[in-house]
mmCIF file of the N, C-alpha and C atoms, coordinates in Angstrom:
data_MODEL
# 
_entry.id   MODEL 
# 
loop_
_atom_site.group_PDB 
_atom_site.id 
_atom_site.type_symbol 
_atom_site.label_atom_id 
_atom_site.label_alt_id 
_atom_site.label_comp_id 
_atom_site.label_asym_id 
_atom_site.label_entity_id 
_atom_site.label_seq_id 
_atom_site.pdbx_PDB_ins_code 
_atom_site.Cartn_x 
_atom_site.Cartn_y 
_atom_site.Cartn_z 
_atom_site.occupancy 
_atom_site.B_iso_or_equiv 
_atom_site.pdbx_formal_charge 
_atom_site.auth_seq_id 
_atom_site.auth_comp_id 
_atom_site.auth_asym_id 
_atom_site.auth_atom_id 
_atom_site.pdbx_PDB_model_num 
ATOM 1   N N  . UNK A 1 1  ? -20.308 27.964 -11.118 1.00 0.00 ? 1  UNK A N  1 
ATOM 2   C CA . UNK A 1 1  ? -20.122 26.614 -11.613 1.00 0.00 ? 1  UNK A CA 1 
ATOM 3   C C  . UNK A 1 1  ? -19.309 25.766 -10.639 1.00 0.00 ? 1  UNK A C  1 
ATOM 4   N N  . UNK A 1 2  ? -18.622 26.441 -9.787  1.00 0.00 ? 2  UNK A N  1 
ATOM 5   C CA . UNK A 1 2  ? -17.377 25.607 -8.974  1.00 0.00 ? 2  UNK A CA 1 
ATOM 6   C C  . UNK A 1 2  ? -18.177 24.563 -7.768  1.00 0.00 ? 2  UNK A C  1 
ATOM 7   N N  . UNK A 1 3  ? -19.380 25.867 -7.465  1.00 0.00 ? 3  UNK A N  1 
ATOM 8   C CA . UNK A 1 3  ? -19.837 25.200 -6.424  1.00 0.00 ? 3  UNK A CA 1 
ATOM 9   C C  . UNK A 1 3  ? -20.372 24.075 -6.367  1.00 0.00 ? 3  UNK A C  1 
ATOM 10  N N  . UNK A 1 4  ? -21.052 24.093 -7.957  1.00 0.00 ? 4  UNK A N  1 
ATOM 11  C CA . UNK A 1 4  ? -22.451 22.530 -8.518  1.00 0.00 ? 4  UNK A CA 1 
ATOM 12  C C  . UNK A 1 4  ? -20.807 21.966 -8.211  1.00 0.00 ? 4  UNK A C  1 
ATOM 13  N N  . UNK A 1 5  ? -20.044 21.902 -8.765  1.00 0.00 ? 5  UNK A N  1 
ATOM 14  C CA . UNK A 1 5  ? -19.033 20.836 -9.035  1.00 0.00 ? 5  UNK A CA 1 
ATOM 15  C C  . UNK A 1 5  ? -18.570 19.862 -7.652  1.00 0.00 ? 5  UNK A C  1 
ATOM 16  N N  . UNK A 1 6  ? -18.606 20.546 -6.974  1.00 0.00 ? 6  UNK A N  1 
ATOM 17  C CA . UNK A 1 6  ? -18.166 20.353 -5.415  1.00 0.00 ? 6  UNK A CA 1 
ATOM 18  C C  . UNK A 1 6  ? -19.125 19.674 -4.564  1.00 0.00 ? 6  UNK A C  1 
ATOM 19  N N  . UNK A 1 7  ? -20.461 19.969 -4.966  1.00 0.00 ? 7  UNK A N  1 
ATOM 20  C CA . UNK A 1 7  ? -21.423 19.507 -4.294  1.00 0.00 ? 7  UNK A CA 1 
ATOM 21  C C  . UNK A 1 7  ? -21.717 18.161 -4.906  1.00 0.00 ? 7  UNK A C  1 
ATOM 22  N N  . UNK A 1 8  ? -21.578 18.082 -6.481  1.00 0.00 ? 8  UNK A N  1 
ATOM 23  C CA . UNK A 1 8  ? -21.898 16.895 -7.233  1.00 0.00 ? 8  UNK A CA 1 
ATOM 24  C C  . UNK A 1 8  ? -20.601 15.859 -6.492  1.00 0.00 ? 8  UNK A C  1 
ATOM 25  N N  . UNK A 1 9  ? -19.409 15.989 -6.433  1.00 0.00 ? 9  UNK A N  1 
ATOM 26  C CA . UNK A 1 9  ? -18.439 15.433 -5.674  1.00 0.00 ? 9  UNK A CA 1 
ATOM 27  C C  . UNK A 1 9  ? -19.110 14.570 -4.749  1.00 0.00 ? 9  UNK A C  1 
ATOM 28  N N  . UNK A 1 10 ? -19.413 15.096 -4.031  1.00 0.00 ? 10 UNK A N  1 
ATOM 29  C CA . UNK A 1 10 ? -20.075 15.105 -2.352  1.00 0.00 ? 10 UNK A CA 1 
ATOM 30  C C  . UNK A 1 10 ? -20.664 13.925 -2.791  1.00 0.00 ? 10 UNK A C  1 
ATOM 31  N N  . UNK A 1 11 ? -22.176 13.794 -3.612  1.00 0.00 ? 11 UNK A N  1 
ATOM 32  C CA . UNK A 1 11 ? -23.132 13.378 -3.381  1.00 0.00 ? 11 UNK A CA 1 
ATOM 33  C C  . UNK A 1 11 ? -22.416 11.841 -3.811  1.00 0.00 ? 11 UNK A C  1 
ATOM 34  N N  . UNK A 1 12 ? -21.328 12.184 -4.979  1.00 0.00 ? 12 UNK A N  1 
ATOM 35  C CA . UNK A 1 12 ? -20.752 10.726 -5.756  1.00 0.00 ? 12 UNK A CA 1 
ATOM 36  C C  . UNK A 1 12 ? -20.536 10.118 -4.643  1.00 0.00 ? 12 UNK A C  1 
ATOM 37  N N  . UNK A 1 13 ? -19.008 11.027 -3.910  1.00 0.00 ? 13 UNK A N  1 
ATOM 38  C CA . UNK A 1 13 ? -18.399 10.494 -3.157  1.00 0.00 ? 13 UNK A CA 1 
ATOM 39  C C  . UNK A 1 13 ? -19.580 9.154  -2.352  1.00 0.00 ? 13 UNK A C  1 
ATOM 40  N N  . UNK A 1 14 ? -20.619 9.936  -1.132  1.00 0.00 ? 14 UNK A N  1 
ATOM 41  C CA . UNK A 1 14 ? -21.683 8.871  -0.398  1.00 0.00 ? 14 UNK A CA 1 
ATOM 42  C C  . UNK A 1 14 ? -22.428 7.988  -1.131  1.00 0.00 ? 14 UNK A C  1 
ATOM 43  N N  . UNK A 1 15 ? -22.207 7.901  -2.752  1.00 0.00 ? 15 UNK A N  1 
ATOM 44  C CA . UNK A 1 15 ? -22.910 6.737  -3.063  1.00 0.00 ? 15 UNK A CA 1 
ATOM 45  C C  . UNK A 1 15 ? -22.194 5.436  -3.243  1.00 0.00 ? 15 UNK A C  1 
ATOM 46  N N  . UNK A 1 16 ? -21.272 5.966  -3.355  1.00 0.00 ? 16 UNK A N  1 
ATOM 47  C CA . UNK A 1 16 ? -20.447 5.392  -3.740  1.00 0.00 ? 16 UNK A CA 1 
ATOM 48  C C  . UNK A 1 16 ? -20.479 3.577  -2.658  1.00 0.00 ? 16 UNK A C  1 
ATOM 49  N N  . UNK A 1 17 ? -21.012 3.617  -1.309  1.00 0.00 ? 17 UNK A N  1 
ATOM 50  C CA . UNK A 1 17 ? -21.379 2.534  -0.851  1.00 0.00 ? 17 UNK A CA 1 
ATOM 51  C C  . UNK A 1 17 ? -19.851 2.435  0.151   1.00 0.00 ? 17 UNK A C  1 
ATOM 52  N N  . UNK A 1 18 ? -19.364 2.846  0.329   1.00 0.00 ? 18 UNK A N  1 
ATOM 53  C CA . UNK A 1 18 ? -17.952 2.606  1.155   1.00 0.00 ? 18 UNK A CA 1 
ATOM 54  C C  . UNK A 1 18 ? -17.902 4.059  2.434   1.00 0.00 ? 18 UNK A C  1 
ATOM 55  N N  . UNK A 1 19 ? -18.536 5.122  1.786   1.00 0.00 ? 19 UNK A N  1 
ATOM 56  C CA . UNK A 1 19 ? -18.401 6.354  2.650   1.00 0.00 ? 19 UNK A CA 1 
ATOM 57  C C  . UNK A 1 19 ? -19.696 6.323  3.589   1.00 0.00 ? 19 UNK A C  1 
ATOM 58  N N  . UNK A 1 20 ? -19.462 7.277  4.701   1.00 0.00 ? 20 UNK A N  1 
ATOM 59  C CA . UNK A 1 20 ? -20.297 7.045  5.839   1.00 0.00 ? 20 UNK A CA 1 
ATOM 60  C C  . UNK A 1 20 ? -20.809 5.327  6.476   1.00 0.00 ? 20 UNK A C  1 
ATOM 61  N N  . UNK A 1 21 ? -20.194 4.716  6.499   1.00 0.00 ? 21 UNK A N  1 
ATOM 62  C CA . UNK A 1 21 ? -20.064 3.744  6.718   1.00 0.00 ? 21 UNK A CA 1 
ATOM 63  C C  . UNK A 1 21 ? -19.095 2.281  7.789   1.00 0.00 ? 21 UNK A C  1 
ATOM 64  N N  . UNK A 1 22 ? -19.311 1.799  8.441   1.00 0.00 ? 22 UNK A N  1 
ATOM 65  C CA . UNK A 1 22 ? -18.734 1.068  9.112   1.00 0.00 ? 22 UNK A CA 1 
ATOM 66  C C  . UNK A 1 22 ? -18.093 -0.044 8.390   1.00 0.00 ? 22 UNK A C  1 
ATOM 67  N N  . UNK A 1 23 ? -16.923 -0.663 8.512   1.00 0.00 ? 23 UNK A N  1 
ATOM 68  C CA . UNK A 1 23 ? -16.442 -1.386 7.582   1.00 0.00 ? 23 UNK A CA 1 
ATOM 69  C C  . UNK A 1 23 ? -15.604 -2.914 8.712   1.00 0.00 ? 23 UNK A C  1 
ATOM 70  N N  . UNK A 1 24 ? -16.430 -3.361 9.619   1.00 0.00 ? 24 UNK A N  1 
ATOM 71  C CA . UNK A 1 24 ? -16.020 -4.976 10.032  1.00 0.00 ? 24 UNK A CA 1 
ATOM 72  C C  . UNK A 1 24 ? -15.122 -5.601 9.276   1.00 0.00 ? 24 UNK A C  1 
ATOM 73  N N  . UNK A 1 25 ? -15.573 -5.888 8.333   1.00 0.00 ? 25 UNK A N  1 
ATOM 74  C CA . UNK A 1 25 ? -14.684 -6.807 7.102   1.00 0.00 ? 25 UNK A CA 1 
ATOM 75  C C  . UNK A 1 25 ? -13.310 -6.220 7.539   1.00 0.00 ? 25 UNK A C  1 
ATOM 76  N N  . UNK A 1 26 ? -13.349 -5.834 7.695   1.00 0.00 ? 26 UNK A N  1 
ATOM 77  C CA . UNK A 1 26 ? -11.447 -5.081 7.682   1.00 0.00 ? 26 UNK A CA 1 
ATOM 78  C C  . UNK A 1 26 ? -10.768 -5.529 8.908   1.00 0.00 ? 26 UNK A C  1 
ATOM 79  N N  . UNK A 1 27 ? -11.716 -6.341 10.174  1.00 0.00 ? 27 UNK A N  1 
ATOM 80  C CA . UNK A 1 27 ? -11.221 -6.556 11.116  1.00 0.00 ? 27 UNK A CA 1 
ATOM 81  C C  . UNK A 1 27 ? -10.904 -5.471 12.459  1.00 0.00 ? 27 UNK A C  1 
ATOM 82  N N  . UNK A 1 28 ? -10.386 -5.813 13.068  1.00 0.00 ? 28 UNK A N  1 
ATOM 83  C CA . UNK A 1 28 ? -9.969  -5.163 14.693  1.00 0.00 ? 28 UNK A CA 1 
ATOM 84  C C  . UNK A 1 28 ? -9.663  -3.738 13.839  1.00 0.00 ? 28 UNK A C  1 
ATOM 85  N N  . UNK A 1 29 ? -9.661  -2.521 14.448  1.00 0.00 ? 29 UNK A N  1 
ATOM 86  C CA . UNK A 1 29 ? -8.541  -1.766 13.975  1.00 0.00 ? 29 UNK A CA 1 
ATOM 87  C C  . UNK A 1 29 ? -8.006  -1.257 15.468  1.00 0.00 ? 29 UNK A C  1 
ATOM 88  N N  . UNK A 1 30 ? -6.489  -0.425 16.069  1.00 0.00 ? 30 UNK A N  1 
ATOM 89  C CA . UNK A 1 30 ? -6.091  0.338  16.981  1.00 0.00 ? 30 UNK A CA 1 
ATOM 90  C C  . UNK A 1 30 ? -6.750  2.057  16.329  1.00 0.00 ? 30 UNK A C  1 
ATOM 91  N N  . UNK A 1 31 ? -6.902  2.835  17.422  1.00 0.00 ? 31 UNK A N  1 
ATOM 92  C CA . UNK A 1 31 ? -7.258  3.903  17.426  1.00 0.00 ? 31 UNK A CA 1 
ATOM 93  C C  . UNK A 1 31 ? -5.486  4.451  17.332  1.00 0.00 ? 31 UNK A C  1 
ATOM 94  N N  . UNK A 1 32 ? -5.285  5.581  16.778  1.00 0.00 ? 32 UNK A N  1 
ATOM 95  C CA . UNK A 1 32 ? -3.791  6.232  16.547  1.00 0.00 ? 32 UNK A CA 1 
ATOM 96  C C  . UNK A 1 32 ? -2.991  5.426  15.791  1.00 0.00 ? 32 UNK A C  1 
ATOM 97  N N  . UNK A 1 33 ? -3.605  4.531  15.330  1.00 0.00 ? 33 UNK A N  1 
ATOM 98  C CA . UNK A 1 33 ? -2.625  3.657  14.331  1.00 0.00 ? 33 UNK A CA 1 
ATOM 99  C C  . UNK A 1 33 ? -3.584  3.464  12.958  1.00 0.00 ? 33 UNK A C  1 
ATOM 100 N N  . UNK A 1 34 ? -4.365  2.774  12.937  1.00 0.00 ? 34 UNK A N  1 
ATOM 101 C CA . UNK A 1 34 ? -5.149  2.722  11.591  1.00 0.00 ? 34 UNK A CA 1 
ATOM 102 C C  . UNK A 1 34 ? -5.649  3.500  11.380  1.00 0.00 ? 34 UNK A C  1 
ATOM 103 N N  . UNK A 1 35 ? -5.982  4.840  11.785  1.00 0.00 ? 35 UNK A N  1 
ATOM 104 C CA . UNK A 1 35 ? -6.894  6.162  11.324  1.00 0.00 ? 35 UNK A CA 1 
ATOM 105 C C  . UNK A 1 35 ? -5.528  6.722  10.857  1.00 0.00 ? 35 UNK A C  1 
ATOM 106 N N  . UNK A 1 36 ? -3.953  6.484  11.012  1.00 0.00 ? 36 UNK A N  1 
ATOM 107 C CA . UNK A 1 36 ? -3.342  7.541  10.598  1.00 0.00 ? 36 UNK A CA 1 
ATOM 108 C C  . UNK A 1 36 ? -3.135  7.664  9.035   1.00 0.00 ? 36 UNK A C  1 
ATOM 109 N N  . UNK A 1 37 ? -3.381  9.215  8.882   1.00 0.00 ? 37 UNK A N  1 
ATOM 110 C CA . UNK A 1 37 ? -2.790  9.236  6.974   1.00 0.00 ? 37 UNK A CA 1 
ATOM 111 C C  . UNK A 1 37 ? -1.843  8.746  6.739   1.00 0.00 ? 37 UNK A C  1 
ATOM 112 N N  . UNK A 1 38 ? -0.735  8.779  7.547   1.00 0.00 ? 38 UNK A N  1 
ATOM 113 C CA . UNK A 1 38 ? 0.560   7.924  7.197   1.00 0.00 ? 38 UNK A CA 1 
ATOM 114 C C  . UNK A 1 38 ? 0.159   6.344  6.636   1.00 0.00 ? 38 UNK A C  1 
ATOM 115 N N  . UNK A 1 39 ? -0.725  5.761  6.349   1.00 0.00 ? 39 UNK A N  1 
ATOM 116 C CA . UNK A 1 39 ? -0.791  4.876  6.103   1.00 0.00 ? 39 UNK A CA 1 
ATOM 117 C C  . UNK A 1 39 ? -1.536  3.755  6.943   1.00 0.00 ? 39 UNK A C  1 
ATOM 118 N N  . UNK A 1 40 ? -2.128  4.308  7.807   1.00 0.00 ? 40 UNK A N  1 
ATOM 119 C CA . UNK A 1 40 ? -3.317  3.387  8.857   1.00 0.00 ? 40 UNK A CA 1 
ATOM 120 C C  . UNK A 1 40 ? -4.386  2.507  7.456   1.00 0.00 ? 40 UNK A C  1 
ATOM 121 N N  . UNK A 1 41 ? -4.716  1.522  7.805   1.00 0.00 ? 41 UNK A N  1 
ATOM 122 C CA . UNK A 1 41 ? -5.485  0.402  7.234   1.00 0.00 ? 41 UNK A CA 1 
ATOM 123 C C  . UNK A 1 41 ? -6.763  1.300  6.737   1.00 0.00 ? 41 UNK A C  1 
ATOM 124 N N  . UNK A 1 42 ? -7.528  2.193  7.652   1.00 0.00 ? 42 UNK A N  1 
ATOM 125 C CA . UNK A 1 42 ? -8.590  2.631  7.791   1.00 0.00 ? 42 UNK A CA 1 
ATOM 126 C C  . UNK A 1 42 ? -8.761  4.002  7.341   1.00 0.00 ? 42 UNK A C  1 
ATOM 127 N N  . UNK A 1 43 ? -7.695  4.307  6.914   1.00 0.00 ? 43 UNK A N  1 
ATOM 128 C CA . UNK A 1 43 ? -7.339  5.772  6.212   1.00 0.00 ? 43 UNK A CA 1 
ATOM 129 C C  . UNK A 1 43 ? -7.173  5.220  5.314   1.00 0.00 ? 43 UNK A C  1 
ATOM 130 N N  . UNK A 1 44 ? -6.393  4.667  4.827   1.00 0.00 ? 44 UNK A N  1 
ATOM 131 C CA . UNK A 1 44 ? -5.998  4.239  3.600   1.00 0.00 ? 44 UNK A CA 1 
ATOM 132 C C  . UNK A 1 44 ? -7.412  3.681  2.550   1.00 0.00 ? 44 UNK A C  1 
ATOM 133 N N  . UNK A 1 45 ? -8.015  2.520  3.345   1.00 0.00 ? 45 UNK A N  1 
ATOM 134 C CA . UNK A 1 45 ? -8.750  1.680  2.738   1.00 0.00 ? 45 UNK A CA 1 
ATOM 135 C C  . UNK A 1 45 ? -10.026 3.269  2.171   1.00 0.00 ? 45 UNK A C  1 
ATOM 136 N N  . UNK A 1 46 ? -10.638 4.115  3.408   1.00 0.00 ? 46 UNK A N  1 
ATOM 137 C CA . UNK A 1 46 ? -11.461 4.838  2.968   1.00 0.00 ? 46 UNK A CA 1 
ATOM 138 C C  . UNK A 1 46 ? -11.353 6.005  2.216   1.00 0.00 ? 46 UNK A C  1 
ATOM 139 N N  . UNK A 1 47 ? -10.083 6.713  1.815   1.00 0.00 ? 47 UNK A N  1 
ATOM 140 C CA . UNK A 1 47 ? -9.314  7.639  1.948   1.00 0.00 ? 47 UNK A CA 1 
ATOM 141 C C  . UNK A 1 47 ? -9.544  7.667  0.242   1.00 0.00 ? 47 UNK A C  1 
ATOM 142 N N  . UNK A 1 48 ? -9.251  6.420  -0.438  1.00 0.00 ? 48 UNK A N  1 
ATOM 143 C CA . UNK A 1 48 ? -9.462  6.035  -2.115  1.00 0.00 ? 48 UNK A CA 1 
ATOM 144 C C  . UNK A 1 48 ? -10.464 6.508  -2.736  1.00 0.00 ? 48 UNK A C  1 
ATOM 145 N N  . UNK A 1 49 ? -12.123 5.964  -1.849  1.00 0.00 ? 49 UNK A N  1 
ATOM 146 C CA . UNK A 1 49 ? -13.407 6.239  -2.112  1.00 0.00 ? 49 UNK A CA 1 
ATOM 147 C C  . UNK A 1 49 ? -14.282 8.009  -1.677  1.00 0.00 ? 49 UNK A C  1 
ATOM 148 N N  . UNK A 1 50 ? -13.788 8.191  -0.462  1.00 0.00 ? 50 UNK A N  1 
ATOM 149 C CA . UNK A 1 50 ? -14.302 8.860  0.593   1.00 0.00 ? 50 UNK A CA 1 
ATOM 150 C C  . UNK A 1 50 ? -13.270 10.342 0.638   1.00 0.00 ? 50 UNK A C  1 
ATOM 151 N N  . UNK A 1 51 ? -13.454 11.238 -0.237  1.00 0.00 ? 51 UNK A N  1 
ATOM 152 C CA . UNK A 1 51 ? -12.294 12.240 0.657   1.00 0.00 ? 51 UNK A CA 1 
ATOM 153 C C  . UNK A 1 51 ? -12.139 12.601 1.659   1.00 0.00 ? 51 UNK A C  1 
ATOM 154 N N  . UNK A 1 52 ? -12.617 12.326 2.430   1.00 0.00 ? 52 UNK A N  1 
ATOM 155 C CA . UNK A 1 52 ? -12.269 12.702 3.939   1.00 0.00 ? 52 UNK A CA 1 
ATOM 156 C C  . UNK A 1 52 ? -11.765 11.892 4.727   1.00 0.00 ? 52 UNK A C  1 
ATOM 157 N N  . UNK A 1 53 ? -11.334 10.848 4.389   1.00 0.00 ? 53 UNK A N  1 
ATOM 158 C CA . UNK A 1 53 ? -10.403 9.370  4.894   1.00 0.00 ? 53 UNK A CA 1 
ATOM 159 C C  . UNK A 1 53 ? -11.270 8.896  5.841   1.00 0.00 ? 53 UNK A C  1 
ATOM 160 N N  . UNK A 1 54 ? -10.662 8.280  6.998   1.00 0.00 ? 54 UNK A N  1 
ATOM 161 C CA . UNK A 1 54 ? -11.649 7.463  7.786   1.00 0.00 ? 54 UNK A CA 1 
ATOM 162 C C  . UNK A 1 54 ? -11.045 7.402  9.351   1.00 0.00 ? 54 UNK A C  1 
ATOM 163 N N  . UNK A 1 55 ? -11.648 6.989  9.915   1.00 0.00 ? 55 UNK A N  1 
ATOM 164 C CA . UNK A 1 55 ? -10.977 6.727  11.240  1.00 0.00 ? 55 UNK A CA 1 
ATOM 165 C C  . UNK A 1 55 ? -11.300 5.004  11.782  1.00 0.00 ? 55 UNK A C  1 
ATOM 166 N N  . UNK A 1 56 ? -10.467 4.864  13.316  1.00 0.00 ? 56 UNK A N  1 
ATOM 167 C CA . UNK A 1 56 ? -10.840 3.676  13.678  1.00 0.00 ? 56 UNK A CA 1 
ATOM 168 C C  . UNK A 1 56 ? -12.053 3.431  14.929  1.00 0.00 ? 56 UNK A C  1 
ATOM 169 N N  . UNK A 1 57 ? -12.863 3.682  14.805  1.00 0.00 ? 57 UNK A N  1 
ATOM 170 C CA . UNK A 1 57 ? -14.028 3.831  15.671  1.00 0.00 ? 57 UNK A CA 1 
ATOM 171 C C  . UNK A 1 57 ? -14.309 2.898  16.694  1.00 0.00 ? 57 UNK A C  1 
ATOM 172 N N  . UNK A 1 58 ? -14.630 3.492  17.952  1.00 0.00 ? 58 UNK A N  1 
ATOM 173 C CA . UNK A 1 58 ? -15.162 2.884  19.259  1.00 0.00 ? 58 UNK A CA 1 
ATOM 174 C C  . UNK A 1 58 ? -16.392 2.144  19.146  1.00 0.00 ? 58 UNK A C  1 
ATOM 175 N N  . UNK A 1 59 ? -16.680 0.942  19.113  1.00 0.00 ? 59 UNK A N  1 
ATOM 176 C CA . UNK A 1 59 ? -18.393 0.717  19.272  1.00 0.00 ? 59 UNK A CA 1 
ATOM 177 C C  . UNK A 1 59 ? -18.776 0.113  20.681  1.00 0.00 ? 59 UNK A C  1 
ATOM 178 N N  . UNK A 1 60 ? -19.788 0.207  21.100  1.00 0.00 ? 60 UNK A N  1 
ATOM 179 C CA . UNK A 1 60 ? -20.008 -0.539 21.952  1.00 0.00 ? 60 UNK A CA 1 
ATOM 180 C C  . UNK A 1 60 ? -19.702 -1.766 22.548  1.00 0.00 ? 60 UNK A C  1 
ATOM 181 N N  . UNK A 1 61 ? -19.120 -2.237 23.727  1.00 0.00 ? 61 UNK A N  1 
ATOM 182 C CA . UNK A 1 61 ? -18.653 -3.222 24.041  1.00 0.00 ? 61 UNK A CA 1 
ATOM 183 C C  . UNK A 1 61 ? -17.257 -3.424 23.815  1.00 0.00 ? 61 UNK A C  1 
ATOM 184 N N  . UNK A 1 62 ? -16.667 -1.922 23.410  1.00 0.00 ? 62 UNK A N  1 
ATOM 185 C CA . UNK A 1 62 ? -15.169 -1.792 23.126  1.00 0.00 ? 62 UNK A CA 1 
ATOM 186 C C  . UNK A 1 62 ? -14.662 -2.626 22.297  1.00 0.00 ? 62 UNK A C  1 
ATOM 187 N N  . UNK A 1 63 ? -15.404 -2.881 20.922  1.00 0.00 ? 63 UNK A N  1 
ATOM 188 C CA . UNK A 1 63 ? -14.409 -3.206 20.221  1.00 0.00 ? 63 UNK A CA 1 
ATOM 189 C C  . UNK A 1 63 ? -14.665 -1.908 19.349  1.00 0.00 ? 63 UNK A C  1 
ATOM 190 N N  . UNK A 1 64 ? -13.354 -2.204 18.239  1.00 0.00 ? 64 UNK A N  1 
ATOM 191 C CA . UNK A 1 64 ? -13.442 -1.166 17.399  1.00 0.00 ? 64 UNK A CA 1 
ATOM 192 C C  . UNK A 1 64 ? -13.534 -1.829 15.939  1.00 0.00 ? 64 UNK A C  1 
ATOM 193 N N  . UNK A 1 65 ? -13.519 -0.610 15.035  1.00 0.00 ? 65 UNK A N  1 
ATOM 194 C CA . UNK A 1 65 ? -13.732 -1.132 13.655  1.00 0.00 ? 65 UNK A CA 1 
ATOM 195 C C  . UNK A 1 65 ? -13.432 0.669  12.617  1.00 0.00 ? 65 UNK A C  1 
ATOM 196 N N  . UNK A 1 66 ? -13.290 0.062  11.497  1.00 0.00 ? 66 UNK A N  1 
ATOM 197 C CA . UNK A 1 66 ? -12.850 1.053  10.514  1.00 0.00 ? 66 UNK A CA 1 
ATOM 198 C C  . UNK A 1 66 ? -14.327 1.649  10.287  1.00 0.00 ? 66 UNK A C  1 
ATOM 199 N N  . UNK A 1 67 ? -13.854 3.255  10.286  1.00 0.00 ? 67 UNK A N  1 
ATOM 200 C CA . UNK A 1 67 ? -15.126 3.944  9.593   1.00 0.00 ? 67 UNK A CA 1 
ATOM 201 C C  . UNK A 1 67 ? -14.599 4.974  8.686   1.00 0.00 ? 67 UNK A C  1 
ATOM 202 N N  . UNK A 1 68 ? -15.543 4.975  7.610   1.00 0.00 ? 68 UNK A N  1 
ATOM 203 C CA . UNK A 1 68 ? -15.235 6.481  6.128   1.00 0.00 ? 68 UNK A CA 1 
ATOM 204 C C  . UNK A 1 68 ? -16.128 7.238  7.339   1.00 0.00 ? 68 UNK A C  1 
ATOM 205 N N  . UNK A 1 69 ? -15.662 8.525  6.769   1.00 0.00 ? 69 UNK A N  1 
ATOM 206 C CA . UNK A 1 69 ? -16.180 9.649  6.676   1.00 0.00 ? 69 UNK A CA 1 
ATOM 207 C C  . UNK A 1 69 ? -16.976 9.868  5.886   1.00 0.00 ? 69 UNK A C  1 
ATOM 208 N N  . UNK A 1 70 ? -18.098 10.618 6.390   1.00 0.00 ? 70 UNK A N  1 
ATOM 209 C CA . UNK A 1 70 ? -18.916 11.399 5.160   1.00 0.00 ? 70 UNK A CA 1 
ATOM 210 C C  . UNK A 1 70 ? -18.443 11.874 4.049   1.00 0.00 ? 70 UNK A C  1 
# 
């Protein structure tokens, strides 16, 4: 039973519309600063929806931006 439970998690968690996902709206983020659990913008913001928190991601043309985790 533990396992359905864990997996049903999972699937909520990615529908949820915020996980695996790029998040602009949130603006610029720094890499080592907004991905941190201590309280980074981008941990924080994805961290609510997404258990696996988020980081501040590289895109092309060097800017960056907040991303959830799967």
């Amino acid at each position: 039973m533990w396992p359905y439970l864990t997996i049903c998690k999972e699937v909520v968690s990615q529908q949820d519309g915020r996980c695996c996902k790029d998040h602009p709206k949130l603006g610029h983020c720094a890499p080592g600063k907004d991905d941190d659990p201590n309280g980074g913008k981008c941990w924080t913001y994805c961290i609510t929806k997404c258990s696996k928190g988020g980081l501040c991601k590289k895109l092309s043309g060097g800017r960056h931006v907040c991303h959830c985790y799967c």
